[in-house]
BANURO-378950 format. One record per atom (N, C-alpha, C): x, z, y. Coordinates in steps of 0.1 Angstrom, whole numbers, plus 5000, padded with zeros to 4 digits. Layout:
<nodes>
XZY/...
</nodes>
This chain:
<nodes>
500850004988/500050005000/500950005012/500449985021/501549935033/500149975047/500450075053/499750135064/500550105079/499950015088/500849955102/499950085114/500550125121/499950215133/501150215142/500250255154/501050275169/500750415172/500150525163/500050705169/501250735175/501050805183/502450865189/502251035187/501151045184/500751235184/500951285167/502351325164/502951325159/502351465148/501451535152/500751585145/500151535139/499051455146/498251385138/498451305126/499751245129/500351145119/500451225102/501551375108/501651465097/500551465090/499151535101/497851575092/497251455084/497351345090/496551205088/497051085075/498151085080/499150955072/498450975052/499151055048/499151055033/497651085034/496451175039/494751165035/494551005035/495050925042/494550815043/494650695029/496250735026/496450675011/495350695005/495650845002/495150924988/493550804993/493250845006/491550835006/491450644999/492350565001/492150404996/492250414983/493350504975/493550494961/492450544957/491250704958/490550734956/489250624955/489450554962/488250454967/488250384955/489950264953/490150184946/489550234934/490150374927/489850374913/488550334909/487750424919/486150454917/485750344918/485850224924/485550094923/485350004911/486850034907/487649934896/486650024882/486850124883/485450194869/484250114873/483750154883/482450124883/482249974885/482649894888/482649794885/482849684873/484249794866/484349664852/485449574860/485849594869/486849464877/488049524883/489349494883/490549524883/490249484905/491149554912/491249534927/491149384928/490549264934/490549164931/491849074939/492849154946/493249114956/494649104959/495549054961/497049114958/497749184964/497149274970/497749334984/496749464988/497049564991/496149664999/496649705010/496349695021/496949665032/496049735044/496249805053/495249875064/496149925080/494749875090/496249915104/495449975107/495750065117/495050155128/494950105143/494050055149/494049955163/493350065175/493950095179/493550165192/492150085203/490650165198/489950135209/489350025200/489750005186/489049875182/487349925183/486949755183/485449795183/484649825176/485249805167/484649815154/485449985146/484350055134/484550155126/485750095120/485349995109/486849925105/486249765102/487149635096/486949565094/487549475088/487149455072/487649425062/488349265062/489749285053/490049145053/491249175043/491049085031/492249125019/493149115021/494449255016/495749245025/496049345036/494649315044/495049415057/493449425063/493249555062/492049615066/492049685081/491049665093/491349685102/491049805110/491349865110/490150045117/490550055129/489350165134/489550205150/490550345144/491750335151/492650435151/492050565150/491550615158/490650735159/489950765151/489350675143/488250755131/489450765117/490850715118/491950715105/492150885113/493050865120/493850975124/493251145136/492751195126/492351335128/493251405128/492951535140/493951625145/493351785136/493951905139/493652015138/492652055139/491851995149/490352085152/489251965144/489751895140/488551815139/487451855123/486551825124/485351895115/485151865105/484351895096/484551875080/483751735081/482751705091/482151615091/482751465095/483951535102/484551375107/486151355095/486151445082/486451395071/485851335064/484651375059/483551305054/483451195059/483351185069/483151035077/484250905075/485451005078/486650905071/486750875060/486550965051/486650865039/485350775034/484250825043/483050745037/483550585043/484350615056/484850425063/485750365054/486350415047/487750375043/486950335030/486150445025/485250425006/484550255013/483950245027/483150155028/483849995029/484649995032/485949875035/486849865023/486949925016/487749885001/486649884998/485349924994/483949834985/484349714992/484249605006/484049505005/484649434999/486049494997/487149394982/486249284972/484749384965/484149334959/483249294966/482449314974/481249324976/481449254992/481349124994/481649075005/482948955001/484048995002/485348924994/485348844982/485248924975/485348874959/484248764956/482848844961/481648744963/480948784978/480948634982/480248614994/479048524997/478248555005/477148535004/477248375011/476248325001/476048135007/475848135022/474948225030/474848185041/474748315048/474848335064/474848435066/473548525072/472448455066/471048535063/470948655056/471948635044/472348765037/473848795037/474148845052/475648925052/474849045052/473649085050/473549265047/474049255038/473849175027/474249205011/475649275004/476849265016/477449265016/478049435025/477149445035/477349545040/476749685032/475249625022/474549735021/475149765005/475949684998/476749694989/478249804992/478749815007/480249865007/479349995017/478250005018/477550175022/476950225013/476450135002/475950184989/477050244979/478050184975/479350184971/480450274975/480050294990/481050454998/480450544995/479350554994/478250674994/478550724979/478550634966/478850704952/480150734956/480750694960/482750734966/482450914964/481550934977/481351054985/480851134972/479751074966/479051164958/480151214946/481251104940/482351144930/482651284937/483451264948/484651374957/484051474960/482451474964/481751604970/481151674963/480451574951/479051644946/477851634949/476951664944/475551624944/474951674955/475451774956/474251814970/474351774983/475751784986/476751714999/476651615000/476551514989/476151364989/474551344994/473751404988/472151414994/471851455005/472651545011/472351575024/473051445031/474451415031/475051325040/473951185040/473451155025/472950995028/471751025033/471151155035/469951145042/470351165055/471151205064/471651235074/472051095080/473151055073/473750935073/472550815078/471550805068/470850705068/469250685075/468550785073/467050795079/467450785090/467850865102/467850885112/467950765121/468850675116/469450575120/468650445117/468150435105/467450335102/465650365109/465550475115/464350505119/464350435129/465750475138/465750465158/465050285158/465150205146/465050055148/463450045141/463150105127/461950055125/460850085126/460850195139/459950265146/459750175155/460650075161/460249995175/459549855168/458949805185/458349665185/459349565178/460649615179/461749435174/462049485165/461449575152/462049625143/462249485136/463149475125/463849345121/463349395108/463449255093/463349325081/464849305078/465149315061/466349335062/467049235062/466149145051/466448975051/466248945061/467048865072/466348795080/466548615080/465848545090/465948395087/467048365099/467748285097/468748205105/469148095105/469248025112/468747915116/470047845124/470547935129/472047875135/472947995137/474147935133/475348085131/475448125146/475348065156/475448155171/474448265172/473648295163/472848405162/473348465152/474248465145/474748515133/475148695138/475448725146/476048875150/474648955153/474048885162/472448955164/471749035147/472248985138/471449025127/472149175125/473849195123/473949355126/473149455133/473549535129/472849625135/472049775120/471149875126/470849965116/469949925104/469349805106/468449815094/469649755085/470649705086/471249635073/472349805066/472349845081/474149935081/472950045070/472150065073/471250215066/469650215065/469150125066/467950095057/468050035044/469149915042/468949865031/470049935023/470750035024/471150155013/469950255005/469350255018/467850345015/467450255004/467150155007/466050044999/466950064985/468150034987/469449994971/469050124962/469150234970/468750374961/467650374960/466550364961/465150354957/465050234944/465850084948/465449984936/466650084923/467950194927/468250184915/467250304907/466850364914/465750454911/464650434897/464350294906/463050234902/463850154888/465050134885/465750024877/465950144863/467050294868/467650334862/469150274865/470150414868/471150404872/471950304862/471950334846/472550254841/472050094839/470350024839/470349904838/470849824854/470949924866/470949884879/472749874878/473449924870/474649904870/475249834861/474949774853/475049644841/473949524853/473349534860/472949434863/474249394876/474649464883/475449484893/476749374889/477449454876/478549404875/478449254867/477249224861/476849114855/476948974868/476249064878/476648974893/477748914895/478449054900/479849024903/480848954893/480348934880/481548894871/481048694872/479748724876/479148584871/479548474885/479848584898/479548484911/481548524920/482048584909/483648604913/483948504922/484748524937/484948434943/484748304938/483548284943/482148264951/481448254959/480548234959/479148264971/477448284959/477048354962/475548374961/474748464970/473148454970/472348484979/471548594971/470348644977/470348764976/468648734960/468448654960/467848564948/468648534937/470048504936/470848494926/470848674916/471048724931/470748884926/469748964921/468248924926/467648934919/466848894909/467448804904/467448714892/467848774883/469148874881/470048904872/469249024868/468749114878/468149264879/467149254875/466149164874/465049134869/465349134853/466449104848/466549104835/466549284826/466849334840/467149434832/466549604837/464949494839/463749594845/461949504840/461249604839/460049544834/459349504849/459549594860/459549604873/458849474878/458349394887/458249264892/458949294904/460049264904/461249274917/461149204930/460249044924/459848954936/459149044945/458249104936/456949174949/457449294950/458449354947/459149464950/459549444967/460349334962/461549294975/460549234987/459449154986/458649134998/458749225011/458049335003/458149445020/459149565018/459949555008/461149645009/462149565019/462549435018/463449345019/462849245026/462049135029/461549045037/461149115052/460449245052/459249285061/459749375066/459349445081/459849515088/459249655087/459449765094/458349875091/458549955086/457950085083/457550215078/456550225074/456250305062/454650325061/454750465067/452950525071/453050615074/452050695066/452950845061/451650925048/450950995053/449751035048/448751125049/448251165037/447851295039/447751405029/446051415025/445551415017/443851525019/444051595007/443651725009/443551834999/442451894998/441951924989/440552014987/440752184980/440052254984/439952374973/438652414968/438652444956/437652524954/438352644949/437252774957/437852864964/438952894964/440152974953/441752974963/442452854952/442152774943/442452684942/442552524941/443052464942/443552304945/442752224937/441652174940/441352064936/441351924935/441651904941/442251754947/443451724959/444651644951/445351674962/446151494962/445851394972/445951284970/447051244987/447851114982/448351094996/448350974994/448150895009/448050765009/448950745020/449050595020/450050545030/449750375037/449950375045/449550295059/450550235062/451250115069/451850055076/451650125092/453150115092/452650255111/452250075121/452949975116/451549885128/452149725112/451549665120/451549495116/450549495099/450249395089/449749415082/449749515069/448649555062/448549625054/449549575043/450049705034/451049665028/451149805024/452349825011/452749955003/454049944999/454750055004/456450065000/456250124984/456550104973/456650204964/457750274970/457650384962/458850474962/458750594958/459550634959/459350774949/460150894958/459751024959/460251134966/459151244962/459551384969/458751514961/458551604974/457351664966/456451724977/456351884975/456751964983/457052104975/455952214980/454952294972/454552384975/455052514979/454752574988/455852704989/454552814985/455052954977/453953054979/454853164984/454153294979/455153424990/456453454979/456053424966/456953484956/457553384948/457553254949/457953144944/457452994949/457952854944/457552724951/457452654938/456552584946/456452434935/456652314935/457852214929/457852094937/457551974923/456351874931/455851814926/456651654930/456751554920/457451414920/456151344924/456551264932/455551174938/455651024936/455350964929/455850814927/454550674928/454850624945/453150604946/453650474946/452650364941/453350264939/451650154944/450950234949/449750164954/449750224969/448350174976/447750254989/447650404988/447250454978/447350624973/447050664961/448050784959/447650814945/447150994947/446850974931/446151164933/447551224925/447951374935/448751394926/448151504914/448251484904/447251544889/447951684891/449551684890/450151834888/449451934895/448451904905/448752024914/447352044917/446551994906/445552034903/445052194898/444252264902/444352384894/444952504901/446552444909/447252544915/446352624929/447452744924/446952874941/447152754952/446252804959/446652734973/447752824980/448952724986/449652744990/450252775002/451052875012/450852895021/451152805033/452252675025/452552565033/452952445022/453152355029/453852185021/454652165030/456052125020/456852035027/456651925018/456651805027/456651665025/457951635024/458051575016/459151445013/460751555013/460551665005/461451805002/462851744998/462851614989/464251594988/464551494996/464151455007/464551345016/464751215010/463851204998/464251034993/463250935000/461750985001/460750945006/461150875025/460850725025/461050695032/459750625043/459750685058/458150705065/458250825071/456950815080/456850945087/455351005075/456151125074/455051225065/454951355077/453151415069/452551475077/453551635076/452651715090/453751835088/452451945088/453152055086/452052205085/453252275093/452152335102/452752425114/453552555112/452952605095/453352695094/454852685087/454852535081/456152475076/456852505085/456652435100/457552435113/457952585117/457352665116/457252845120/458352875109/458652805093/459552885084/460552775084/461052695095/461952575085/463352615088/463752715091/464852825090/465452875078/463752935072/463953005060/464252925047/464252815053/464152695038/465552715038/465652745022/467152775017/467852675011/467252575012/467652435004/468152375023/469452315022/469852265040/469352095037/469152055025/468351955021/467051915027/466452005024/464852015028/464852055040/465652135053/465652185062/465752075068/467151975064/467651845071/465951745069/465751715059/464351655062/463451695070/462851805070/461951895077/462151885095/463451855096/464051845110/463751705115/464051565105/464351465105/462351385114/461751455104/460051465103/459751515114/460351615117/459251655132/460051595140/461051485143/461651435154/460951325155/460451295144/459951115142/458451135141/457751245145/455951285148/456451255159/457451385166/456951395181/457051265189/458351135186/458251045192/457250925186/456450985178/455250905175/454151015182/454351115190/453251145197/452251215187/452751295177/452251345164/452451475163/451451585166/452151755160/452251825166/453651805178/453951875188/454751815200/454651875211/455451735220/456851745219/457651735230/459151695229/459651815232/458851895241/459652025248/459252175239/458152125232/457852235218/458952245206/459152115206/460352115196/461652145198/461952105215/463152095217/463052305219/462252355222/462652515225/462652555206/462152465197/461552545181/463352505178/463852365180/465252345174/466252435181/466052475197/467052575204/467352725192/465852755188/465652845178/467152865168/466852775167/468152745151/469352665154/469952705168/471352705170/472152795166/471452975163/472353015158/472253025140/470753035137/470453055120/471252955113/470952795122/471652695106/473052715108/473452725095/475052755095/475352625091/474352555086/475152415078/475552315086/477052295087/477552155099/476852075100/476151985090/475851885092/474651825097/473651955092/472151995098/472652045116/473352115116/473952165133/473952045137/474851945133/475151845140/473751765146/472851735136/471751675137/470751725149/470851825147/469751935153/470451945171/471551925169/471851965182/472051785190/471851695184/471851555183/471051565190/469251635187/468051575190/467651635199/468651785203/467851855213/468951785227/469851745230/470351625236/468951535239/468651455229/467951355233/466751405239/465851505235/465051555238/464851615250/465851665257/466251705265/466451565279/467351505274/467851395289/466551275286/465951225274/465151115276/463951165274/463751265272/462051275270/461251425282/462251485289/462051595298/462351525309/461351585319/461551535334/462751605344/463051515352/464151605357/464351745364/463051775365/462451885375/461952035364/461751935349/462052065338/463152065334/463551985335/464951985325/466052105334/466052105345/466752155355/466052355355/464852345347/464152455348/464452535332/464452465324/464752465309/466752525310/467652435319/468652425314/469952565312/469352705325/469752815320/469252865306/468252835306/468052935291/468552865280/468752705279/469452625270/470752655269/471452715284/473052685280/473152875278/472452965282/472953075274/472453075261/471353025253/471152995239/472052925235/472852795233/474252755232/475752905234/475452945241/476752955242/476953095236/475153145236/475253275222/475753245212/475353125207/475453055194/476853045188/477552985196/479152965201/479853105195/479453195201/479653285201/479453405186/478153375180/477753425166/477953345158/478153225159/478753125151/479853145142/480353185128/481253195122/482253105123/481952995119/482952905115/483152805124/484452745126/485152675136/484452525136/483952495129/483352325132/482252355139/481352495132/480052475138/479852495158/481452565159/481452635171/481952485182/482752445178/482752315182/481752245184/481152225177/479652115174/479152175188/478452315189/477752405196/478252385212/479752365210/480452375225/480452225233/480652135221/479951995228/478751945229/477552015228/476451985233/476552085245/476752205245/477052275259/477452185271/478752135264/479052075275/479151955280/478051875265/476651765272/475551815282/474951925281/473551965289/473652025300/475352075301/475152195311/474752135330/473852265334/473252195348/473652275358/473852395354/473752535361/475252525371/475452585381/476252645388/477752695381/476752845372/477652925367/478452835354/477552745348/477752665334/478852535336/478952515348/479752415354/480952465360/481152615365/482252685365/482752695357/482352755343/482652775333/483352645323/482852545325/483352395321/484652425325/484452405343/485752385347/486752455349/486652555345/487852695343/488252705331/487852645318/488252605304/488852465304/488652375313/489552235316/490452295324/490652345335/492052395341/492852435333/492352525329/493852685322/493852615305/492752495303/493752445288/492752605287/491952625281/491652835274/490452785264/489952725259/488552715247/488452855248/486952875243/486552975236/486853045222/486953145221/487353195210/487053145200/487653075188/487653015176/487352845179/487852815187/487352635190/488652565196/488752505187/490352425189/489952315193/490552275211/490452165214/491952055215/492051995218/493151895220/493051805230/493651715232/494251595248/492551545252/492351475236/491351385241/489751465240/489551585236/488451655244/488651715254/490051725262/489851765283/490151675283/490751575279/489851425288/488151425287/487351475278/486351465276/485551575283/486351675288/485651815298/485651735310/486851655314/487051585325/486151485332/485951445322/484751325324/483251375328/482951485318/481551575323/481851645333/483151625339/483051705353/483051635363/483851545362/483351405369/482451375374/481451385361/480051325363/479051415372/479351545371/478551655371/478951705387/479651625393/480551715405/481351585418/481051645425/481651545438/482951525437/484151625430/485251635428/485451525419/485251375413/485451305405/487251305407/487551255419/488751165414/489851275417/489551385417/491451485417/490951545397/489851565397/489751595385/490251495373/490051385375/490151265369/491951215367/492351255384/493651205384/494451285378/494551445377/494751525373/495051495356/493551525350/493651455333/494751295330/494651235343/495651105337/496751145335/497251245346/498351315343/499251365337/498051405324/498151515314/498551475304/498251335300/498351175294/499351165287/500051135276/500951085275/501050955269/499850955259/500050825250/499350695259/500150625259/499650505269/498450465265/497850435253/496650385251/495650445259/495550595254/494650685259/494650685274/495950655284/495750645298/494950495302/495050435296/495050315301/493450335297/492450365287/491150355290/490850475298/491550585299/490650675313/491250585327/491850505330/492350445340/490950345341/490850305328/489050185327/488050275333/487650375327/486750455330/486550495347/487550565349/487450625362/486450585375/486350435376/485550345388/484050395382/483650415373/482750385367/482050565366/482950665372/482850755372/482550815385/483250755396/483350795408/482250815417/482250925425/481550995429/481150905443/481850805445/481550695461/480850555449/479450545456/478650415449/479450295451/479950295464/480650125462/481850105455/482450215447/483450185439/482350185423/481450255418/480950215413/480050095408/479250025422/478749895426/480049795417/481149785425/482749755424/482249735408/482549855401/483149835386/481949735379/480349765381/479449715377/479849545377/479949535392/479749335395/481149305383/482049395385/483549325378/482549285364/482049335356/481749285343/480749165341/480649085356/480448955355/481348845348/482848935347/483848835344/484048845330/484248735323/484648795309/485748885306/486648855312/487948915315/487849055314/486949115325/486949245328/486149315312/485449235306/484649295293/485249315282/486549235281/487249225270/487649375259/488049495269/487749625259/486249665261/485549615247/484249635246/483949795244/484749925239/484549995235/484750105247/485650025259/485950065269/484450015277/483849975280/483149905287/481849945280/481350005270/480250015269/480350215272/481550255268/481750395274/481450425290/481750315298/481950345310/480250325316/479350215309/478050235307/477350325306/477750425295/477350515292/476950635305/477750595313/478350745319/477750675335/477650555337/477350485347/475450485351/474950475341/473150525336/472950645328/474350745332/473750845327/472650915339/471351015328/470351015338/470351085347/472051175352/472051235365/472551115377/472750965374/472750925385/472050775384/470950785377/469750665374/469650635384/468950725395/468550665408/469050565416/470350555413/471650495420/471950355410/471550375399/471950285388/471250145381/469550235390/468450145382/468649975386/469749965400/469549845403/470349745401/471349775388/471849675378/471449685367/470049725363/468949665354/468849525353/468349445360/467749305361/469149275355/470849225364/471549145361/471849205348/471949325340/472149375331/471549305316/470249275321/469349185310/469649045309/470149015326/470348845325/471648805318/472948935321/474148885315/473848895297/472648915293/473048965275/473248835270/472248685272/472848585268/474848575266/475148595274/476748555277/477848695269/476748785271/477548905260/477548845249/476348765244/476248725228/477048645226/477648555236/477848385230/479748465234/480248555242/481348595244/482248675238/481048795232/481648925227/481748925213/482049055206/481649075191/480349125188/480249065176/479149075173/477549215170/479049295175/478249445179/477549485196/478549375203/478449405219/477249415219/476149295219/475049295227/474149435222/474049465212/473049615209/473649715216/475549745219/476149835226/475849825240/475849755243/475449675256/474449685264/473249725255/471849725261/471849895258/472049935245/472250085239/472550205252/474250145255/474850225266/473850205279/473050115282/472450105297/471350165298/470450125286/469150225287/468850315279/469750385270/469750495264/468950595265/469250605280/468250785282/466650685300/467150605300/465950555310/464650635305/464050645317/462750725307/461250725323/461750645332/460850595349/459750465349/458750465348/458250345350/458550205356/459650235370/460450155373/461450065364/461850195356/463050065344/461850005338/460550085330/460150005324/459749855327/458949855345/458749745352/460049615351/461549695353/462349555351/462649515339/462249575323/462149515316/461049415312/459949495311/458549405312/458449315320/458649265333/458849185342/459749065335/461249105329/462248995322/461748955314/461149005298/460348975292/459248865295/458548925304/457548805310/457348655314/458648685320/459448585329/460348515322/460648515310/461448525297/460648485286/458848365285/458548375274/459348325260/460148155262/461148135254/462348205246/462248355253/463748395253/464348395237/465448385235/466048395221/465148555217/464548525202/463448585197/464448725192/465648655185/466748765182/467148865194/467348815204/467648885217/466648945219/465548935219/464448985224/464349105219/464149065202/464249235194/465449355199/466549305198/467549375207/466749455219/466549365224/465749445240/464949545238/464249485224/462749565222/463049755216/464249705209/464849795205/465549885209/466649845216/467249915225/466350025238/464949955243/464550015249/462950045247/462950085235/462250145225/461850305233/462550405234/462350515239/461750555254/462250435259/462150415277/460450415274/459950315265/458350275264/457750425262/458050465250/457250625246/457850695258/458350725266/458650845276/457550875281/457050775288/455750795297/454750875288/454250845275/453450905268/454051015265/455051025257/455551185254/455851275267/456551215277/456451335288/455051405295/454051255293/452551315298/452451415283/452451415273/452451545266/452651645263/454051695272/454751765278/453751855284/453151805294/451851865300/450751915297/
</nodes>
C-alpha cells in the first residue's frame, strides 16, 4: 500500500498514519470473503487532498480523500472514527462495486454508490458489532434520506437520464442513504445468504464490465419466490415515504384489535413492504411485536388478547421506513428507553411529525430534546439530538424567541458540559453551545476560551476548532477582523491559512466587503475551492445577518445553471444547501417562487434541487404559526 499526504501536524500523522492502513486492509479482507473475489486491482493506493470536495473518491491504484476526515487528532470523537473507517470501508467497496463492474449508463451510478454504503456498513458491523452497527445505519441513513423524500423534488432512486450534463444532479441523499435502506430491506426480504450468492453470482458474471440495475435483478430473482419487478417499482422507480397509522381497540383492559396501515405522504397510492417492530411497554415488562406489512394494512394477530399497554413505540428497531404515529406518553418516557436504538428512533420520529406539522410543534420539542442533553450519555444519539435542536432553533424559531429561549438554552448546554462524563460527549455539548450562543455573558465566555487557548474541563480542543471559536466570534461581534487576524496568526500550516484568508471577506462585519466577496463568485475563478466557497456561504446567510443577505437570493438562483455546467458534481445541492439552509421569511420564500414561475422550462433536475434545498424555508411559515 503506498499512502501520499501533505499533513504537517505531526501529531496527527503519529495518531492517523498506521489506523489508516490497518482501516484499507480491514476493508480489503472483509471484501475479498464476502465477495468470493480476490482485490480486483493491482495496486492499493490512497492520498489525502487538503479541502478536497469530496469525502473521498475512488479510482484503482490511488483513492482520493479530504485530508481531514483521514487524519484525526487527540480530541477527536468516537464518532468521527466510525466515520473514518465507514469512508475508507466505503471506497475500497468501490474496487468491486463501481470498478470491477460498472454500470451501462449513468442512470444507475446509485448502483454503485449504494453497493460501497451497503458494503461499509457490514465493514462496520464485522469491527463493532451488532448494536453499534444498528444504531450507526439508522443514524447514518434515515435522517438524511428523509431531509430529500419529505420534499416536493423528492427524486426516486432510479432516475431517467437523458444526457450526461445532467449526470451530477442525480447525486445526492436518496442514492448516498435511501437506497442502503432499500438494499437492507430487499436482503431482509431475500435472506442474508440467498441475497449473498445472488450478489457475488453478479459480480463474477459482469467482471469488468458494465451492467444495469435489471441485469441485477434478474439474478436475485433466482434466488427468491418474492416478485422483485413489483418489489422495485416504488422501492426503486418512485419517490416518497409512506406514512403509518395505527387503530387499536379494547375490550375492557384488553386489546382487541390492533391494525396499521400506510399511505403515500402525497402523489399516488401505493405500498412499501417492509418489515420493522412495534413495542408494547407495561410497568413491569415490554412486548415487541414484528410487523411485516406487505399490503395497504395489516392486523397485527400477536397482540391480540394482550393488557393494554401504557404506551407504543413504533418502528422500535428503526428498520421501518416513513413517518409513524407517536403517544405522548412515549415522548414523556423516551429517556427511559434503555435500548439507545429505540431512543435514536423515537427522536428520529418526533423530528419528522413536527416538520410534518404532526404531534407537537418545533419549540415543544426543541425544550422536550434540551431535556436530554444531560440524561443521553450515548455519542451518537447526543450528536443527533443536539443536531435537531440547532435546526429547530435557527430555522423554525423566530428571531424575537429564539433571543428569549437562548439564556435558558445556553445554561442547559453548558450544565450538561459540565455533568457530562465522557470527553466526546462534552465536546459534542460544547459545539452546539457554541453554535446557539446569543447572550452577552455566553459570548464573553466564547471569547475568553478563544483568547487564553483554556476549554472547559475535560474537552480537548486544537488549531482548527479556535479557528472555529474565531469564526463564531466573528460572526457574532463587530470585532470580526482583529479577531480573525489574530487566529491567521496562530496558523501555521499553510493550507489551513489560506482558506481562513478565503473566509474572512465573507465574515466581515463592513457589508461592502461582504457585497465584494458575494459579486466575486460571478467568476469561475473565484469558485474553484468549492469547499471553501460553500463554507463561506454558510456563514454569509447565516440567520444573524439574513437581513443584509436576502439580496443575493435572485442572482444566487440565476448562477446554479453555471454552477452545474462548471463545478463538481456535488456543488449545485452545496450551493443552494449553504444559501438557504436556515431561511425561514416570506420574502426568501417570494424570490424563490417568483424564479420558479418565471422559470416554467427550467431544467426539471435543477428544479428538484431547488425544491429541495428549500424545502424547510416552505414549512417555516406553518410550523412557526404553530409555535403560537
Amino acid at each position: 500500500m503506498e499512502f501520499l499526504h501533505r499533513e504537517t501536524d505531526t501529531k496527527k500523522i503519529s495518531l492517523s498514519v498506521d489506523s489508516v492502513f490497518i482501516a484499507h486492509k480491514d476493508a480489503i479482507d472483509f471484501l475479498e470473503k464476502w465477495t468470493s473475489i480476490p482485490f480486483p486491482f493491482q495496486k492499493v493506493g490512497f492520498m489525502a487532498i487538503p479541502d478536497f470536495q469530496f469525502g473521498g473518491m475512488e479510482h484503482p491504484g490511488e483513492v482520493q480523500y479530504k485530508s481531514s476526515a483521514l487524519f484525526l487528532d487527540e480530541g477527536a470523537t468516537r464518532d468521527q472514527f466510525i466515520s473514518r473507517s465507514n469512508l475508507i470501508s466505503h471506497e475500497t467497496a468501490h474496487m468491486w462495486f463501481g470498478d470491477l463492474v460498472t454500470m451501462k449508463w449513468f442512470n444507475d451510478v446509485w448502483m454503485k454508490e449504494v453497493f460501497a454504503n451497503f458494503m461499509a456498513d457490514k465493514v462496520t458491523e464485522k469491527l463493532m458489532g451488532k448494536n453499534t452497527f444498528d444504531l450507526k445505519f439508522l443514524l447514518d441513513h434515515y435522517p438524511a434520506a428523509y431531509s430529500i423524500d419529505r420534499t416536493e423534488g423528492s427524486n426516486p432512486i432510479r432516475q431517467q437520464l437523458d444526457n450526461l450534463q445532467d449526470a451530477g444532479s442525480m447525486y445526492g441523499n436518496i442514492i448516498y442513504h435511501k437506497a442502503p435502506i432499500m438494499m437492507k430491506q430487499l436482503e431482509q426480504l431475500m435472506g442474508k445468504e440467498n441475497f449473498q450468492k445472488g450478489i457475488r453470482e453478479y459480480l463474477k458474471k459482469f467482471g469488468y464490465s458494465n451492467a444495469d440495475w435489471n441485469d441485477l435483478i434478474a439474478i436475485l430473482s433466482k434466488y427468491t419466490e418474492t416478485d422483485l419487478y413489483q418489489w422495485n417499482k416504488v422501492w426503486v422507480n418512485q419517490p416518497g415515504r409512506p406514512v403509518f397509522e395505527s387503530k387499536i381497540s379494547y375490550s375492557g383492559n384488553k386489546i382487541s384489535n390492533f391494525s396499521i396501515s400506510q399511505k403515500p405522504e402525497r402523489g399516488n397510492p401505493r405500498v412499501w413492504p417492509q418489515a420493522f417492530s412495534v413495542k408494547l411497554f407495561y410497568p413491569n415488562h415490554n412486548k415487541t411485536i414484528s410487523v411485516n406489512i406487505k399490503n395497504a394494512s395489516t392486523v397485527l394477530n400477536e397482540a391480540k388478547n394482550l393488557e393494554k399497554p401504557e404506551f407504543i413505540l413504533f418502528n422500535a428497531d428503526g428498520a421501518g421506513y416513513g413517518l409513524f404515529p407517536i403517544e405522548q406518553l412515549m415522548l414523556e418516557s423516551v429517556f427511559l428507553l434503555e435500548n439507545p436504538l429505540e431512543r435514536a428512533s423515537a427522536y428520529i420520529n418526533a423530528y419528522e411529525n413536527t416538520l410534518a406539522g404532526k404531534y407537537l410543534n418545533a419549540e415543544e420539542l426543541l425544550l422536550l430534546l434540551t431535556k436530554g442533553l444531560t440524561i443521553e450519555k450515548n455519542e451518537m444519539n447526543l450528536r443527533l439530538i443536539t443536531g435537531y435542536i440547532s435546526s429547530l432553533y435557527w430555522t423554525f424559531t423566530t428571531p424575537k424567541n429564539r433571543l428569549a429561549m437562548a439564556p435558558n438554552l445556553e445554561k442547559a448546554l453548558w450544565q450538561s458540559i459540565e455533568q457530562q462524563t465522557r470527553a466526546n460527549n462534552k465536546k459534542i455539548l460544547f459545539s452546539t453551545y457554541q453554535n446557539i450562543y446569543l447572550t452577552t455573558e455566553a459570548a464573553n465566555n466564547i471569547y475568553t476560551i478563544w483568547q487564553n487557548q483554556n476549554p472547559p474541563a475535560g474537552i480537548k480542543l486544537i488549531d482548527d476548532d479556535y479557528t472555529g471559536l474565531a469564526l463564531s466570534i466573528a460572526l457574532k461581534s463587530d470585532t470580526a477582523k482583529n479577531v480573525l487576524k489574530q487566529q491567521l496568526q496562530r496558523i501555521t500550516n499553510i493550507d489551513r491559512k489560506n482558506r481562513l484568508v478565503f473566509l474572512m471577506p465573507a465574515l466581515s462585519s463592513v457589508q461592502a466587503e461582504r457585497d465584494s466577496f458575494f459579486y466575486s463568485l460571478r467568476e469561475r475563478k473565484n469558485r474553484q475551492k468549492e469547499a471553501f466557497v460553500t463554507t463561506a456561504l454558510s456563514y454569509l446567510h447565516h440567520p444573524l445577518r439574513q437581513t443584509k443577505s436576502i439580496k443575493y437570493l435572485p442572482e444566487s438562483l440565476t448562477l446554479l445553471t453555471e454552477i452545474q455546467k462548471t463545478g463538481d458534481i456535488f456543488f449545485p445541492q452545496s450551493w443552494l444547501s449553504a444559501i438557504f439552509g436556515n431561511y425561514q421569511t416570506p420574502e426568501a420564500e417570494k424570490v424563490v417562487t417568483d424564479f420558479l414561475n418565471n422559470h416554467p422550462n427550467y431544467n426539471p433536475k435543477l428544479k428538484d434541487k431547488i425544491l429541495q434545498s428549500t424545502d424547510n424555508l416552505f414549512r417555516a411559515k406553518e410550523i412557526i404559526k404553530n409555535n403560537n
